[in-house]
BALOBA-1460 file (C-alpha; in Angstrom, 3 decimals):
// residues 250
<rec num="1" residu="x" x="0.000" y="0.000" z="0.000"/>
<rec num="2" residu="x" x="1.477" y="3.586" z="-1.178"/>
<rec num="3" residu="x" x="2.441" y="5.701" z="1.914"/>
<rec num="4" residu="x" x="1.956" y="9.711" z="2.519"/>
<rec num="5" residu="x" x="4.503" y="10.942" z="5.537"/>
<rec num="6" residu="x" x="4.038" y="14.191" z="6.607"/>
<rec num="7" residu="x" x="7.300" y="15.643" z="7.299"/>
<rec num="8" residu="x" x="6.054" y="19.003" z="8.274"/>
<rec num="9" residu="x" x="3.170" y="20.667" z="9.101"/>
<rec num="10" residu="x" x="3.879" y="24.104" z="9.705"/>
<rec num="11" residu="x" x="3.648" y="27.174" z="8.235"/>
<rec num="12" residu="x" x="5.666" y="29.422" z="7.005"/>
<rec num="13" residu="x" x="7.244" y="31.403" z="10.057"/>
<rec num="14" residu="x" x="6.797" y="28.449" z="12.373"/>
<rec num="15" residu="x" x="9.723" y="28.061" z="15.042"/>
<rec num="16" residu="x" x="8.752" y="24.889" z="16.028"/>
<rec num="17" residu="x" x="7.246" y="23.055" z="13.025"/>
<rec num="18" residu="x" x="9.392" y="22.656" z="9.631"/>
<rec num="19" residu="x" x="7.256" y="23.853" z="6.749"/>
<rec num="20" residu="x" x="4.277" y="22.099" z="5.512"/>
<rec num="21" residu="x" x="5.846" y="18.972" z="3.148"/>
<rec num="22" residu="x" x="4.526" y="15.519" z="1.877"/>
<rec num="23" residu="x" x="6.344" y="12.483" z="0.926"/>
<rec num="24" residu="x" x="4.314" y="9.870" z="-1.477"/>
<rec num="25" residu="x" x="5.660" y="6.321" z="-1.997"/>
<rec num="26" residu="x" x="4.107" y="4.341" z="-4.330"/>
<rec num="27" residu="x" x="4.524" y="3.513" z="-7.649"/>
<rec num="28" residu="x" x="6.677" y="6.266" z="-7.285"/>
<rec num="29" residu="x" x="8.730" y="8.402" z="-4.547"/>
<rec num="30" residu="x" x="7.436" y="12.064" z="-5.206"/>
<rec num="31" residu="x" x="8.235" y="15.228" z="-2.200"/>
<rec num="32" residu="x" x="5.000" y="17.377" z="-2.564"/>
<rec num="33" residu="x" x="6.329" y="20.801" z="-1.776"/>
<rec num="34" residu="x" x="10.171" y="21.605" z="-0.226"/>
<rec num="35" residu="x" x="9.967" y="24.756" z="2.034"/>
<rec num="36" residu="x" x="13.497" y="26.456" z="3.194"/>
<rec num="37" residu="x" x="12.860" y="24.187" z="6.442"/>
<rec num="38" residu="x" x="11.904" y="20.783" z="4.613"/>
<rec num="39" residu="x" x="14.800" y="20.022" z="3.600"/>
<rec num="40" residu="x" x="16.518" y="18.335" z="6.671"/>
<rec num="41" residu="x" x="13.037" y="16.213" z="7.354"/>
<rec num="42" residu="x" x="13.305" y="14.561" z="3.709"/>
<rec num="43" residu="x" x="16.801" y="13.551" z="3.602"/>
<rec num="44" residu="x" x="16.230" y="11.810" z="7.555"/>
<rec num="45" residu="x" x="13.982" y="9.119" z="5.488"/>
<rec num="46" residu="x" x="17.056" y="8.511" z="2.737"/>
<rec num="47" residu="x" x="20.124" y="9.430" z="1.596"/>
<rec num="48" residu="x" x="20.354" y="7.489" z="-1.191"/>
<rec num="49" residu="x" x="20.773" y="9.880" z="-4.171"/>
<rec num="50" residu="x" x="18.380" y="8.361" z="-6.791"/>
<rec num="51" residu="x" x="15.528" y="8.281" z="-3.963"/>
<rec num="52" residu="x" x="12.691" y="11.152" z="-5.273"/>
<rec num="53" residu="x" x="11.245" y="10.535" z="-8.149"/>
<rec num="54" residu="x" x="9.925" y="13.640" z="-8.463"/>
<rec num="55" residu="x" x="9.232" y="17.176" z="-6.687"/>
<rec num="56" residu="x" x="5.699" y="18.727" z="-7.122"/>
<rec num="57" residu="x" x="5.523" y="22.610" z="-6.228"/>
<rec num="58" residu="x" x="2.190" y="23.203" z="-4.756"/>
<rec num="59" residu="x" x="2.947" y="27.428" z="-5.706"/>
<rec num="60" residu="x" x="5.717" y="28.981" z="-5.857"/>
<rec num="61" residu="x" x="5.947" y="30.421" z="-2.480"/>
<rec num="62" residu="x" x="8.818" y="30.557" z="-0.189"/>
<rec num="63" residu="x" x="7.706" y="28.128" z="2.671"/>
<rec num="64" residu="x" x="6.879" y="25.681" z="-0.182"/>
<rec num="65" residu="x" x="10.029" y="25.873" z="-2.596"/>
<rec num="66" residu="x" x="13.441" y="27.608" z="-1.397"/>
<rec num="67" residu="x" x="14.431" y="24.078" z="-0.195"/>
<rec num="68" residu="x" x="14.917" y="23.280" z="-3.523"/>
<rec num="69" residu="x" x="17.998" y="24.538" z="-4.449"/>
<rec num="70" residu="x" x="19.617" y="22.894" z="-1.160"/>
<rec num="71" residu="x" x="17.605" y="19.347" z="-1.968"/>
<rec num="72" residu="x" x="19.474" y="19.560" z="-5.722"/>
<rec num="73" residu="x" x="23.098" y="20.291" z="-4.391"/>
<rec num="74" residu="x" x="22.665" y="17.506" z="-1.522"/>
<rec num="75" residu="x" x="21.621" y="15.281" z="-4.869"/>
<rec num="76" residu="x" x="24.734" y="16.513" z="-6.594"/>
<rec num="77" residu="x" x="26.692" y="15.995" z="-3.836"/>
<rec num="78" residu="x" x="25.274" y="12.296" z="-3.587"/>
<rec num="79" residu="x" x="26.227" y="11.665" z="-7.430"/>
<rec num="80" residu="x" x="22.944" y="11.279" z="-8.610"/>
<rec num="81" residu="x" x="22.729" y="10.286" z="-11.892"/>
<rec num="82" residu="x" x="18.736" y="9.425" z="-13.138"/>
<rec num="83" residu="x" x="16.993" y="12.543" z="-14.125"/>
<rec num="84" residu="x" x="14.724" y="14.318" z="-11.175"/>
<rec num="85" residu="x" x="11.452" y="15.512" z="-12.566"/>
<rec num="86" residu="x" x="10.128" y="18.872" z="-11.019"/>
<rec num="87" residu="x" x="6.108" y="19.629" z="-11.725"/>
<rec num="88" residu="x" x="4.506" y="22.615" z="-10.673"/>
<rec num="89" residu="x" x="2.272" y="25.557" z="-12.072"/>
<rec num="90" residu="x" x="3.006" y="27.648" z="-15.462"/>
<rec num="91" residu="x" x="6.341" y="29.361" z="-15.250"/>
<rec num="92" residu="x" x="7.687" y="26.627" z="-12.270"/>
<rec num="93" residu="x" x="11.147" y="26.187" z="-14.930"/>
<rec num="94" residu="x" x="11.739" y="29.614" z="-14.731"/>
<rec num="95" residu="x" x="10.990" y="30.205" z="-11.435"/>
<rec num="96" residu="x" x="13.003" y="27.335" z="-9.819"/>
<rec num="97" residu="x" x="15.964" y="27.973" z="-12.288"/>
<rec num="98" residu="x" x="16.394" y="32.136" z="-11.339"/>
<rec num="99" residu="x" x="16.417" y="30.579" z="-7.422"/>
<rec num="100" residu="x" x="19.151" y="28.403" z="-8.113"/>
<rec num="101" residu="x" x="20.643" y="31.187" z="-10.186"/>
<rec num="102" residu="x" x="20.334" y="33.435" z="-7.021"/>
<rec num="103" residu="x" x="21.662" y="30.612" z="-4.402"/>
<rec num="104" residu="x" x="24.417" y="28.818" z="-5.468"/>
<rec num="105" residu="x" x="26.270" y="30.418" z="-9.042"/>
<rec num="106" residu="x" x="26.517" y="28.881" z="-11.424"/>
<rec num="107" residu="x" x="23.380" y="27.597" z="-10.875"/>
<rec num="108" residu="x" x="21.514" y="24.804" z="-12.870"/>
<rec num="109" residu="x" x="25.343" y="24.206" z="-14.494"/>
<rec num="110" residu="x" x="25.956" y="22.719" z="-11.133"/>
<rec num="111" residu="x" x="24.123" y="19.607" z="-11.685"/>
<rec num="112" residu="x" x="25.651" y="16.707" z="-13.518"/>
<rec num="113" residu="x" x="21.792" y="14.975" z="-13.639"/>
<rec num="114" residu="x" x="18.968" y="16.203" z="-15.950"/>
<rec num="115" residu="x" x="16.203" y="18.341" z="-14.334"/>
<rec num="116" residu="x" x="13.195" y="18.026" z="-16.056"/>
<rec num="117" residu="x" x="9.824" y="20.392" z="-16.286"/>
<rec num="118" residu="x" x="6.208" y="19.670" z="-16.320"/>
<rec num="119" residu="x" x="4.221" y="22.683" z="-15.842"/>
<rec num="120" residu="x" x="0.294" y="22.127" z="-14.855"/>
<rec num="121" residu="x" x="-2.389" y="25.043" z="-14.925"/>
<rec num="122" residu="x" x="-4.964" y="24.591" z="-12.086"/>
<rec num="123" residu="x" x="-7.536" y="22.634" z="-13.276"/>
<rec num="124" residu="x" x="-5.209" y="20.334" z="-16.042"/>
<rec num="125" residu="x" x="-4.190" y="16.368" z="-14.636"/>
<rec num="126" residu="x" x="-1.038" y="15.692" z="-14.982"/>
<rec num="127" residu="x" x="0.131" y="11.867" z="-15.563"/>
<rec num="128" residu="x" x="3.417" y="10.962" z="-13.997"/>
<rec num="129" residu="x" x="4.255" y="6.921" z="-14.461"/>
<rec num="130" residu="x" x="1.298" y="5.160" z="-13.293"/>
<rec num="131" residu="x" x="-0.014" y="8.123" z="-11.354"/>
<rec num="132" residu="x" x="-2.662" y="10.184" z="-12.466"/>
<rec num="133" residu="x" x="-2.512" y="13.887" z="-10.320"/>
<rec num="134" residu="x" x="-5.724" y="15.936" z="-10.568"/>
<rec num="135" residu="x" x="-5.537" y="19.380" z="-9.337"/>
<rec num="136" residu="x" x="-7.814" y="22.385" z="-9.187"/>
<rec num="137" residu="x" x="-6.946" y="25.904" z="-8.086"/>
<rec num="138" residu="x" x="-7.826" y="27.225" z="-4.418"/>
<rec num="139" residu="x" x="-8.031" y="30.818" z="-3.525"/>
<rec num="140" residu="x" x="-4.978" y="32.106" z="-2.278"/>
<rec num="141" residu="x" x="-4.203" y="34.916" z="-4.781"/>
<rec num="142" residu="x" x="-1.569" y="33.340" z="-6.702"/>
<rec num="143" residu="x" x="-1.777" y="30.144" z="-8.886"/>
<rec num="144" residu="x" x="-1.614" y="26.949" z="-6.137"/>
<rec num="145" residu="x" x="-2.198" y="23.092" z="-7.185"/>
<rec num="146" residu="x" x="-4.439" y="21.232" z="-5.061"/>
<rec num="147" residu="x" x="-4.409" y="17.880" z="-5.780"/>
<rec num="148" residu="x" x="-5.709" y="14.361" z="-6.371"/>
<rec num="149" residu="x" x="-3.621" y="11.188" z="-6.701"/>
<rec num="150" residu="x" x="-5.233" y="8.086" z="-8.565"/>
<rec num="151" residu="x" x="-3.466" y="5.403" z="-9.998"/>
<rec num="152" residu="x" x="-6.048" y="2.761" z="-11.864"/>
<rec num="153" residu="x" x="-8.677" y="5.342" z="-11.480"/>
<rec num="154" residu="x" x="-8.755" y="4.537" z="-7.789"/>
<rec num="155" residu="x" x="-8.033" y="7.564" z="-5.616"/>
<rec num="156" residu="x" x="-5.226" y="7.908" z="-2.969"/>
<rec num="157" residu="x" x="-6.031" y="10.929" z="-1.495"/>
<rec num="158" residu="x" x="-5.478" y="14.527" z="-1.953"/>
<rec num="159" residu="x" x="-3.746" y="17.435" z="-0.188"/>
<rec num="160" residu="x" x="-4.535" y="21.067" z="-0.575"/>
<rec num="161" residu="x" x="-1.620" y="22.958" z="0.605"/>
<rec num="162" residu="x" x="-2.344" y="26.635" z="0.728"/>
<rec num="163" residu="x" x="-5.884" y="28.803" z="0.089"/>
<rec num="164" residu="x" x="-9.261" y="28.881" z="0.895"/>
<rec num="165" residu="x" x="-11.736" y="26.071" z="-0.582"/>
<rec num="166" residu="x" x="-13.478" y="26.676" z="-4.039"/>
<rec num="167" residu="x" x="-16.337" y="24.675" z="-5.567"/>
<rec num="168" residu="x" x="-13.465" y="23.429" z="-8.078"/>
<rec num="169" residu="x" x="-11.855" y="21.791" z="-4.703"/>
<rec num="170" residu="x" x="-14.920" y="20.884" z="-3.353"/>
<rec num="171" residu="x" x="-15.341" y="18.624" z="-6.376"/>
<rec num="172" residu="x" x="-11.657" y="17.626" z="-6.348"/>
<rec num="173" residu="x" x="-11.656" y="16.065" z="-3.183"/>
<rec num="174" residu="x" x="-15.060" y="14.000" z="-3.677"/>
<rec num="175" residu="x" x="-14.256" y="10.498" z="-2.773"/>
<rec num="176" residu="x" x="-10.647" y="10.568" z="-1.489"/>
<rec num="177" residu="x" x="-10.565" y="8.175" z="1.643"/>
<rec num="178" residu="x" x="-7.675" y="11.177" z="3.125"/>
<rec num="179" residu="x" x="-7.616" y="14.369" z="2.620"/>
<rec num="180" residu="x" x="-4.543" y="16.575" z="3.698"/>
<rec num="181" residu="x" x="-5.452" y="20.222" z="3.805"/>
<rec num="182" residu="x" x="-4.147" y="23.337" z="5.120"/>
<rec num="183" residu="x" x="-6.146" y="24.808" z="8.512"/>
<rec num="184" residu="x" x="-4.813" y="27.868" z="9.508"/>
<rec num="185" residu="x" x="-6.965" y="29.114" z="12.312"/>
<rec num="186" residu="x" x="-10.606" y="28.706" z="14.407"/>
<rec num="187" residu="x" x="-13.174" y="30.535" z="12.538"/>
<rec num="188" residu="x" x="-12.318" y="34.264" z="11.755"/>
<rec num="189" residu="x" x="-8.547" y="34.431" z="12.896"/>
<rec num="190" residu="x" x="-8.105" y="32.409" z="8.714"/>
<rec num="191" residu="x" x="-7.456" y="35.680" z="6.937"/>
<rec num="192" residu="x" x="-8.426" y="36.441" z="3.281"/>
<rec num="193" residu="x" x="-5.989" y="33.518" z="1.374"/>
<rec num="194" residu="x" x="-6.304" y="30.810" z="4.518"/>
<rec num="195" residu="x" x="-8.988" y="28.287" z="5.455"/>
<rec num="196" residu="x" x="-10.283" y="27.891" z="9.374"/>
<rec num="197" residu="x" x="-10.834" y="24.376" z="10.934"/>
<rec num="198" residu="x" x="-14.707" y="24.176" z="11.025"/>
<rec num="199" residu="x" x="-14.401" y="25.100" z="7.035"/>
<rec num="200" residu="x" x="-12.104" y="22.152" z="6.518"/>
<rec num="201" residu="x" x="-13.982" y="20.010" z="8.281"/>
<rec num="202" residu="x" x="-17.172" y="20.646" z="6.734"/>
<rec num="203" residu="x" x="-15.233" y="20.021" z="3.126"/>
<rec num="204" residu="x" x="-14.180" y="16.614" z="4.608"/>
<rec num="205" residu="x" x="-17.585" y="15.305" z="5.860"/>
<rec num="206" residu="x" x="-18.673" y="16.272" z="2.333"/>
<rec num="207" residu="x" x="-16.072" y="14.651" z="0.248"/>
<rec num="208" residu="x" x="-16.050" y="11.212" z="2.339"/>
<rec num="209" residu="x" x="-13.210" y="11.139" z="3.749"/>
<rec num="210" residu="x" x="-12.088" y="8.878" z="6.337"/>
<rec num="211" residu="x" x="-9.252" y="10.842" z="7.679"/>
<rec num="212" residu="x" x="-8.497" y="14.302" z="7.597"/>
<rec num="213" residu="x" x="-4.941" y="15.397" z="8.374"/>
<rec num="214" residu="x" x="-5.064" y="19.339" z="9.276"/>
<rec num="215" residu="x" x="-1.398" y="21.232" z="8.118"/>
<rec num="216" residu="x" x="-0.126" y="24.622" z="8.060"/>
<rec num="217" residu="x" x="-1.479" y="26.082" z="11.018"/>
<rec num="218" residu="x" x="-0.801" y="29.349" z="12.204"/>
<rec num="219" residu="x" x="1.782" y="29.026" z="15.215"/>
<rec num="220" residu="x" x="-0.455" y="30.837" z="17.686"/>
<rec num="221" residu="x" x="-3.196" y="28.661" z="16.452"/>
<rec num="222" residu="x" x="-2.027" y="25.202" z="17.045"/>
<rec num="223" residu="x" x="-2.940" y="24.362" z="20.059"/>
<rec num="224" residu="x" x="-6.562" y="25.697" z="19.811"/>
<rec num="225" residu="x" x="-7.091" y="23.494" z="16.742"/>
<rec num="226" residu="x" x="-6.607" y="20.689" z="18.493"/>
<rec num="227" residu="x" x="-8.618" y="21.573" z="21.104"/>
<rec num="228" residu="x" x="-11.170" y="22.213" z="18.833"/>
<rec num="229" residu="x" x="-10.651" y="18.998" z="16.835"/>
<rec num="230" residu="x" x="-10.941" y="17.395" z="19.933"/>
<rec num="231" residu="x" x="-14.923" y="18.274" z="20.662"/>
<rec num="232" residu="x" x="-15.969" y="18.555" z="16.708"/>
<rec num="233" residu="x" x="-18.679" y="16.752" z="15.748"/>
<rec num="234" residu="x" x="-18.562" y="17.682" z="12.197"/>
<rec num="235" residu="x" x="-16.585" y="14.728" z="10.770"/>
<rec num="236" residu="x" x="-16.810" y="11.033" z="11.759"/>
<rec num="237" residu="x" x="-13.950" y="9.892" z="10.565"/>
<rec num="238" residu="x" x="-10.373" y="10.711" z="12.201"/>
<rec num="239" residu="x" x="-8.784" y="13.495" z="12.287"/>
<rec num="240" residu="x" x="-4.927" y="14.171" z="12.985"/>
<rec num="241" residu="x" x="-3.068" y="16.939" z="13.928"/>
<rec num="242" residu="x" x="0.959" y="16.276" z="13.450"/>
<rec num="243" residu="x" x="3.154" y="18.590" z="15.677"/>
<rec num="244" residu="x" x="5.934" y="16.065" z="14.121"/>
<rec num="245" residu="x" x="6.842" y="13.342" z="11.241"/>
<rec num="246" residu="x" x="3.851" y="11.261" z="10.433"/>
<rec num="247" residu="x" x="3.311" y="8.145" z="7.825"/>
<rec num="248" residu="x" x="-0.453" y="7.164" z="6.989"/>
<rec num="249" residu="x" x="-1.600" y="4.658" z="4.552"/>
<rec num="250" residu="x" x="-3.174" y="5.601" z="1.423"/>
């Protein structure tokens, strides 16, 4: 049975909590976002160099990519070889190519192993190997991917990292036995680009899912979402609140 560990769950100025990042293994080994403090948490589950598969960018904000450039030169420094695909939304090749520019000169001429592009607009799948990744786009003022992970037309689950739910998410996350969504406050402390917990919740009960796994919380916030969590009687299914590294089966 593919895996999904979450190696962090925080957000993006958490002291405690490393930023909010996935790890799928499956059919294949794909990180699902690689913040500037995700980097440490996905090399403790390997060190081999041909490990990931694949990277997926969720948006191309700070807490969820400026671990990349430190993730390629730990692979260069491991002698990887096999090519390491990086998907993401329109413009993700640019945009991850000027950061390694700006980090480490000469940049992408670094690497001695291919880096290859697929670029996905919210609302396109995306078919990498046997996996099939739906996404749809959230509302968090910039492009984001959330997204769905099939393989055989059975769902996995699905994991919205950043933005307030749409109708096109609502519909995304019908049917997925986990969902993995960011929850960044109680009701009214969520902002105008975050979700709250009863809102998350309510998308869960809706969709079917058996377990919900609430990420990205506020700092200040933590603590009262699980408190809250705690006496909800919104879903019936579980719901978990990692404060540290967590593998669940999907």
């Amino acid at each position: 049975m593919p895996t999904l560990t979450i190696l962090g769950s925080g957000e993006a100025f958490d002291p405690m909590l490393p930023n909010t990042s996935l790890l799928y293994q499956g059919e294949r080994t794909v990180l699902i976002d690689c913040g500037f403090a995700s980097v440490q948490a996905m090399w403790r589950q390997s060190r081999e160099a041909e490990y990931l598969d694949a990277v997926l960018l969720t948006h191309h904000h700070a807490d969820h990519t400026f671990g990349i450039p430190a993730l390629l030169m730990v692979m260069q420094g491991y002698k990887r070889q096999k090519p390491l695909t990086i998907i993401g939304t329109p413009n993700t090749k640019q945009y991850v190519t000027t950061l390694f520019d700006l980090a480490y000169t000469p940049g992408m001429k670094r690497l001695s192993f291919p880096v290859e592009f697929r670029e996905c607009t919210p609302g396109e799948s995306i078919t990498f190997g046997p996996i099939t990744i739906k996404t749809a786009l959230p509302d968090h003022g910039i492009p984001v991917l959330s997204t769905r992970w099939e393989t055989g037309g059975a769902c996995h689950f699905a994991y919205s990292a950043d933005g307030k739910v749409t109708p096109v998410t609502r519909e995304l996350f019908k049917g997925a036995p986990t969902l993995v969504h960011e929850c960044y406050a109680l009701p009214g402390g969520e902002g105008p680009v975050h979700t709250h917990v009863e809102d998350v919740l309510r998308v869960a009960a809706e969709s079917g899912a058996n377990t919900l796994v609430l990420v990205h919380q506020a700092a200040d916030q933590r603590a009262l979402i699980a408190d809250y969590v705690r006496t909800q009687k919104i879903l019936g299914g579980q719901v978990l609140v990692p404060d540290g590294v967590m593998r669940v089966t999907v």
